[in-house]
C-alpha positions as CSV (number, residue, x, y, z in Angstrom):
1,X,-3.6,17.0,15.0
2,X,-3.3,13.8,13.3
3,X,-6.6,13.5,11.8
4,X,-5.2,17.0,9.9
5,X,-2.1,15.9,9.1
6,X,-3.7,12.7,7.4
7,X,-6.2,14.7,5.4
8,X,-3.6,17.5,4.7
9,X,-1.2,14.0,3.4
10,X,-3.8,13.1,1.5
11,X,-4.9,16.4,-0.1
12,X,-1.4,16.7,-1.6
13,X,-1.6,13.6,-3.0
14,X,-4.6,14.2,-5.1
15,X,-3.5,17.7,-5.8
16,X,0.2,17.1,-7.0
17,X,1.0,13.2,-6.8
18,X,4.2,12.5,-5.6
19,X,7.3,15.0,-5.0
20,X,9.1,15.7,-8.2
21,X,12.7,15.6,-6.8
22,X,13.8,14.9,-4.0
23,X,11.4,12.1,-3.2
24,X,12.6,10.4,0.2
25,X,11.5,6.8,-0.8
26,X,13.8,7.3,-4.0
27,X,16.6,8.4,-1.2
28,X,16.0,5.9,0.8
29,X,16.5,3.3,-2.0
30,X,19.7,4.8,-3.0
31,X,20.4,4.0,0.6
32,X,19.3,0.8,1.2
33,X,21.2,-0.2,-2.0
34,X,24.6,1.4,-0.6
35,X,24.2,-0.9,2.5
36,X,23.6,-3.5,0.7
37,X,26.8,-3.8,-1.3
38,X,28.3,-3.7,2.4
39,X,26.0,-6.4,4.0
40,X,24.7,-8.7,1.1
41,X,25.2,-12.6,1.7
42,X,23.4,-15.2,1.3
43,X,22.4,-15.6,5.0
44,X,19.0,-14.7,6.6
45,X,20.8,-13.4,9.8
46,X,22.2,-10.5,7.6
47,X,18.7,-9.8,5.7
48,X,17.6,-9.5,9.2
49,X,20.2,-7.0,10.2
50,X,19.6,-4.8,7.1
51,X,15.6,-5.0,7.6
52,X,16.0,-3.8,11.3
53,X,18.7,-0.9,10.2
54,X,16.9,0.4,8.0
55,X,13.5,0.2,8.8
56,X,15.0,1.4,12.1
57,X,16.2,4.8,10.9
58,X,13.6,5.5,9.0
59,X,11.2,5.6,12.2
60,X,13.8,7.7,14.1
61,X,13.7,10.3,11.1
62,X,10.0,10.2,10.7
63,X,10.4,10.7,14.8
64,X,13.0,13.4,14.2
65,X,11.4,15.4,11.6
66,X,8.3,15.5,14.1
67,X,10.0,16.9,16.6
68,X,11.9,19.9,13.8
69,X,8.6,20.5,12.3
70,X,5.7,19.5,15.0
71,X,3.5,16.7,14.3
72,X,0.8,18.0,12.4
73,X,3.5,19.0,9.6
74,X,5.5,16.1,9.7
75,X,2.3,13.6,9.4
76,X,1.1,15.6,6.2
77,X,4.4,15.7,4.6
78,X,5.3,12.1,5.2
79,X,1.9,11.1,4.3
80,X,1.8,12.9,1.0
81,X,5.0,11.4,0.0
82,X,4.2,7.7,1.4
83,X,0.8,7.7,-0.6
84,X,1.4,7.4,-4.4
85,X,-2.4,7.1,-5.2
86,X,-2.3,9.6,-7.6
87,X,0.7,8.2,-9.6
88,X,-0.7,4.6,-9.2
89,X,-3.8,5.9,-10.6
90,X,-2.1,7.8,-13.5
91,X,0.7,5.2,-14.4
92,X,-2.6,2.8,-14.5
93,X,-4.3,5.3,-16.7
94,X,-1.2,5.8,-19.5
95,X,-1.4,1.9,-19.9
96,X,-5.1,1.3,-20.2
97,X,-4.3,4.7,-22.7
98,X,-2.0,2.7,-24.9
99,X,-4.0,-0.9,-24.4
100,X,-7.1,1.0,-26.1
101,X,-4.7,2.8,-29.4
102,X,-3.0,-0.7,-29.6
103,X,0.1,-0.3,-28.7
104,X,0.8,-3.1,-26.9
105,X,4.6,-3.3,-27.3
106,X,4.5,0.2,-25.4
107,X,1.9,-1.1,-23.1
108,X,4.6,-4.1,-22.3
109,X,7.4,-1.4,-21.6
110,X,5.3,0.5,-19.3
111,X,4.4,-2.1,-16.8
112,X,7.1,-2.9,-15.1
113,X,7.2,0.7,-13.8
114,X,3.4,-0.6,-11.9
115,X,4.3,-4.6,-11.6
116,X,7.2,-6.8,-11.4
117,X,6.3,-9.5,-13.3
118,X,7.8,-10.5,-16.8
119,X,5.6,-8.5,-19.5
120,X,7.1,-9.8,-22.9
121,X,4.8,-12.5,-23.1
122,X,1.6,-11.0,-22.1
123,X,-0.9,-9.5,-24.5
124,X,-3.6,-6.7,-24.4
125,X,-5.8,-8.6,-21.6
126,X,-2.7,-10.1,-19.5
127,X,-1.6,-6.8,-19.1
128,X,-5.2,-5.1,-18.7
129,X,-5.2,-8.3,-15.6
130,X,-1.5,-7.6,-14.2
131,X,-2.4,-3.2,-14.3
132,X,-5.9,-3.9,-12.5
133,X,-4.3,-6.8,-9.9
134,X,-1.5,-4.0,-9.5
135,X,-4.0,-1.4,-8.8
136,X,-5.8,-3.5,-5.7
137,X,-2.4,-4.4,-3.9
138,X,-1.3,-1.0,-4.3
139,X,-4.6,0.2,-2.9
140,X,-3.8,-2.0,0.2
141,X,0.0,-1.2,0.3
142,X,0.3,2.2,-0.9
143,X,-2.9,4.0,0.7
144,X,-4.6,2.1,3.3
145,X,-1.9,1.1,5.3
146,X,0.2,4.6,5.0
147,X,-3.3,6.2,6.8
148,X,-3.5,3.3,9.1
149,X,0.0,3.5,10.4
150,X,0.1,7.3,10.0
151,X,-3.2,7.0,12.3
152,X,-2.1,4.7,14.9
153,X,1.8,5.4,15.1
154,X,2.5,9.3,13.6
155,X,5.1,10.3,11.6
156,X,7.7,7.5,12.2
157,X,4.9,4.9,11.5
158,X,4.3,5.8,8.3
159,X,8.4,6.5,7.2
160,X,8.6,3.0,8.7
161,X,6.1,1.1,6.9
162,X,6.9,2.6,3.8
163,X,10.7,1.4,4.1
164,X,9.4,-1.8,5.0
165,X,7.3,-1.5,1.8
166,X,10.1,-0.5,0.0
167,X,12.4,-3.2,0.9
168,X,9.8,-5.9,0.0
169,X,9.9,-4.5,-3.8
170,X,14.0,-4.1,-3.5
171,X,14.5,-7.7,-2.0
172,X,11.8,-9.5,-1.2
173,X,11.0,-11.6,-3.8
174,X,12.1,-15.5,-4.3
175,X,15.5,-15.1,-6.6
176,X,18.2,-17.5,-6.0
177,X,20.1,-13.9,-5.2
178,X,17.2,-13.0,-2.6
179,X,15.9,-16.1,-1.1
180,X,17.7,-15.8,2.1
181,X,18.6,-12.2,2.2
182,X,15.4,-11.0,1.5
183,X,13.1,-13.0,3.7
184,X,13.5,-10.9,6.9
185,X,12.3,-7.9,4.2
186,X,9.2,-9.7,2.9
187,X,8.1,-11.4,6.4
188,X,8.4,-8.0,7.7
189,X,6.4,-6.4,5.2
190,X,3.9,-9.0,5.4
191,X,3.1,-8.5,8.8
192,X,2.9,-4.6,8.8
193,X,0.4,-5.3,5.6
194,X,-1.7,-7.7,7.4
195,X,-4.0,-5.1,8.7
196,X,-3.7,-2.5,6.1
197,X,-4.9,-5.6,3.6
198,X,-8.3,-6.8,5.5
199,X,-9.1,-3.3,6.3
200,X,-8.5,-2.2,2.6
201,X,-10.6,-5.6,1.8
202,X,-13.3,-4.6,3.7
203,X,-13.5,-0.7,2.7
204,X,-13.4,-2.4,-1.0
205,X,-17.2,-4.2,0.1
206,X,-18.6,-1.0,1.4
207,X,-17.4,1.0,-1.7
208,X,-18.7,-1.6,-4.0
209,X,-22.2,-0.9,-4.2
210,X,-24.8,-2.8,-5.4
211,X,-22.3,-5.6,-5.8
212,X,-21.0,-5.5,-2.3
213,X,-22.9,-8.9,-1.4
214,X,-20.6,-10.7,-4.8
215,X,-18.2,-9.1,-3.4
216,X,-18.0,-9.9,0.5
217,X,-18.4,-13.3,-1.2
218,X,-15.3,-13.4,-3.2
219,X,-13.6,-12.1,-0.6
220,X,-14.6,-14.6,1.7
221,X,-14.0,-17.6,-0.9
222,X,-10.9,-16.5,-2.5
223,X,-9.2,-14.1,-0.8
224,X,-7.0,-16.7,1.4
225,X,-6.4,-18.7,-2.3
226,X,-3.6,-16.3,-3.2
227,X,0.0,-17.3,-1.6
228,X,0.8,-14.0,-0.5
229,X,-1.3,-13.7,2.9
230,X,-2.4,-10.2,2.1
231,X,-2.5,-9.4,-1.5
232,X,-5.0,-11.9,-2.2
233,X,-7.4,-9.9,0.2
234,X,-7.4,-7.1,-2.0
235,X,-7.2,-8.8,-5.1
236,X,-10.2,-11.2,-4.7
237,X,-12.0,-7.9,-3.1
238,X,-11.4,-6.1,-6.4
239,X,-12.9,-8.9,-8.6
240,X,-15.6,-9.5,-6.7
241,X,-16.7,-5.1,-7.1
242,X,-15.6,-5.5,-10.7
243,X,-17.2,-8.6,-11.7
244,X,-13.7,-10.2,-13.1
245,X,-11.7,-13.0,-12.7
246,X,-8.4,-12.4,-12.0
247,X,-5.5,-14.6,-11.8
248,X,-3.9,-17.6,-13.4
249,X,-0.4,-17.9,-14.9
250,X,2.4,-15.6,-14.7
251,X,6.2,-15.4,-14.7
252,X,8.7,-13.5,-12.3
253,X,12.6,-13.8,-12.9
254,X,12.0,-16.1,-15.7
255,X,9.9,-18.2,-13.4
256,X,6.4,-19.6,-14.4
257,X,3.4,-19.5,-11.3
258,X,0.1,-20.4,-11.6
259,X,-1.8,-18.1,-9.8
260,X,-5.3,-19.0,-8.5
261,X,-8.3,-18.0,-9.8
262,X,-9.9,-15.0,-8.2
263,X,-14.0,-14.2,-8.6
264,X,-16.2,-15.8,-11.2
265,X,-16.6,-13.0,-14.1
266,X,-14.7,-12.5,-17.5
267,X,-11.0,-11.7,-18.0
268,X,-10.4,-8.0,-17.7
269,X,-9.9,-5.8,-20.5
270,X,-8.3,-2.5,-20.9
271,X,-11.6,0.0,-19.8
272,X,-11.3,-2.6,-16.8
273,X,-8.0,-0.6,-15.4
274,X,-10.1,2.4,-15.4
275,X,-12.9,0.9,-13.4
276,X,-10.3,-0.5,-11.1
277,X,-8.9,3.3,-10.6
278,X,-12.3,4.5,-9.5
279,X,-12.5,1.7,-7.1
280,X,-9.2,2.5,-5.7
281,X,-10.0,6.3,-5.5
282,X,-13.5,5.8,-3.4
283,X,-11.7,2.9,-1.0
284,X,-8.8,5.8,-0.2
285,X,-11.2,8.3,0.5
286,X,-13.1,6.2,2.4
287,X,-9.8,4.8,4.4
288,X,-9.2,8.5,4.7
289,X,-12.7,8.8,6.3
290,X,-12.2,6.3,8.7
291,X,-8.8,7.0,9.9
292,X,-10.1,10.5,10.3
293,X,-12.6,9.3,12.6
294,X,-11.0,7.0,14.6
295,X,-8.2,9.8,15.5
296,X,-11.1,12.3,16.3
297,X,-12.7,9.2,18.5
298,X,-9.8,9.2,20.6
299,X,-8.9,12.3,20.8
300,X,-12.5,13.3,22.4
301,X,-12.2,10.5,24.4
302,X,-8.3,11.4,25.6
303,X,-9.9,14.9,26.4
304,X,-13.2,13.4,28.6
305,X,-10.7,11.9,30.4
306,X,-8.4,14.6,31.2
307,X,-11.3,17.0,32.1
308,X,-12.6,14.3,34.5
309,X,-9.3,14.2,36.0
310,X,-8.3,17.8,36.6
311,X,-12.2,18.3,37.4
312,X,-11.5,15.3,40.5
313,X,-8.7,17.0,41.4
314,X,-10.7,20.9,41.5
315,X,-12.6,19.1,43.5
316,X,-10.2,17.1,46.1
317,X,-8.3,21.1,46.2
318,X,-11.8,22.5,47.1
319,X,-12.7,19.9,49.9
């Protein structure tokens, strides 16, 4: 039953991208933002609170809304509003759209709504590098790891790695605001994307071709560089397939990082992002594949065993 609600998820997604209204992340947020004008202080002990509350209830609903619906139909319908391919994909698309007309002002406008760094300095190619850097992680974040958790832990694991997910992007980052508060948030969400990261890394190789060797070795240079212990996975993954070098400087909240660099080709450009969508699209299917067949793997195998059980037992009733 999970294998279907996975590929039912996942179907949706391609078919209609995410829910129009009434998305649940975009509920969620309104909630997480109530509690914290209640909780918010500088103090890591509250951060840690808030993290477990809400990630918390978000696995008892996801738990719940199993038991209203059944499994099967709370899997798909978490799963197709956890994913976000689609609008990743398309929000990629509209930029690389406007990179390629020259409109770069409206280019800069339109990123934040796919990354959270500072865009008003960036030209055509920064932006083309921050749209196809946002396309890896997202690959990782937004895809992989809702089918891996959906696999592994059902409905409630996917509604709680998504909040998890969605707390990181709400709090995580280093702002004098967020430095304490936040860290609980962005620890958490770096060890539920730990996985979801090296397994998206890896599916990136086995989609990439003829260039999977390049790539397995980027990925296996590089990929720790990065300071974030998962992002850099996918990033380095996605350069190596591409044949671009991403990274270098960049600026969050008005501060400057040097990022390091990532593969050995040229700087992307704007038809790069559209590259960098068809890479995403074959590593979700293929993550799809392979959660699909790891559920089927043990559900045969739960089966075997129950039919050697109940046929010992025949056969202690019949001695």
């Amino acid at each position: 039953m999970s294998a279907a609600g996975l590929a039912l998820g996942y179907g949706a997604d391609l078919a209609f991208g995410d829910p129009r209204r009434g998305h649940p992340v975009a509920g969620f947020g309104r909630a997480a933002l109530a509690l914290e004008r209640v909780l918010y202080a500088p103090s890591r002990v509250r951060g840690v609170f808030y993290a477990g509350v809400l990630v918390g209830c978000a696995a008892l609903a996801g738990h719940g809304l199993s038991r209203l619906l059944g499994r099967r139909a709370a899997l798909a319908l978490l799963t197709w509003t956890a994913l976000g391919g689609r609008s990743l994909r398309r929000t990629a698309a509209a930029i690389a759209d406007q990179l390629e007309r020259g409109d770069v002002e409206g280019a800069r406008t339109s990123l934040p709504a796919l990354a959270g760094r500072d865009p008003s300095a960036l030209d055509g190619d920064g932006i083309a590098r921050a749209v196809v850097e946002s396309v890896a992680e997202n690959t990782s974040d937004a895809v992989v790891g809702t089918l891996l958790y959906g696999s592994v832990l059902g409905p409630a694991g996917v509604a709680a790695y998504r909040a998890a997910n969605t707390l990181d992007a709400m709090v995580g980052h280093r702002s004098p605001r967020y430095e304490q508060f936040g860290w609980a948030c962005a620890r958490l969400d770096d060890v539920l994307g730990w996985p979801a990261a090296r397994a998206g890394a890896r599916l990136t190789v086995l989609c990439s071709g003829a260039a999977h060797g390049r790539t397995w070795r980027v990925l296996r240079r590089d990929g720790g560089a990065h300071p974030s212990p998962n992002a850099g996975r996918m990033e380095a993954a996605f350069a190596g397939a591409l044949g671009l070098r991403l990274g270098g400087p960049l600026s969050y909240d008005g501060r400057v990082e040097l990022r390091p660099p990532l593969g050995d080709g040229r700087a992307p450009v704007a038809a790069d992002i559209r590259r960098a969508n068809r890479l995403s699209s074959r590593v979700g299917v293929a993550a799809l594949a392979a959660t699909v067949a790891v559920r089927g793997l043990r559900a045969r195998r739960a089966a075997g065993v129950g039919g050697s059980r109940a046929s010992d037992r025949r056969r202690g009733c019949s001695r």
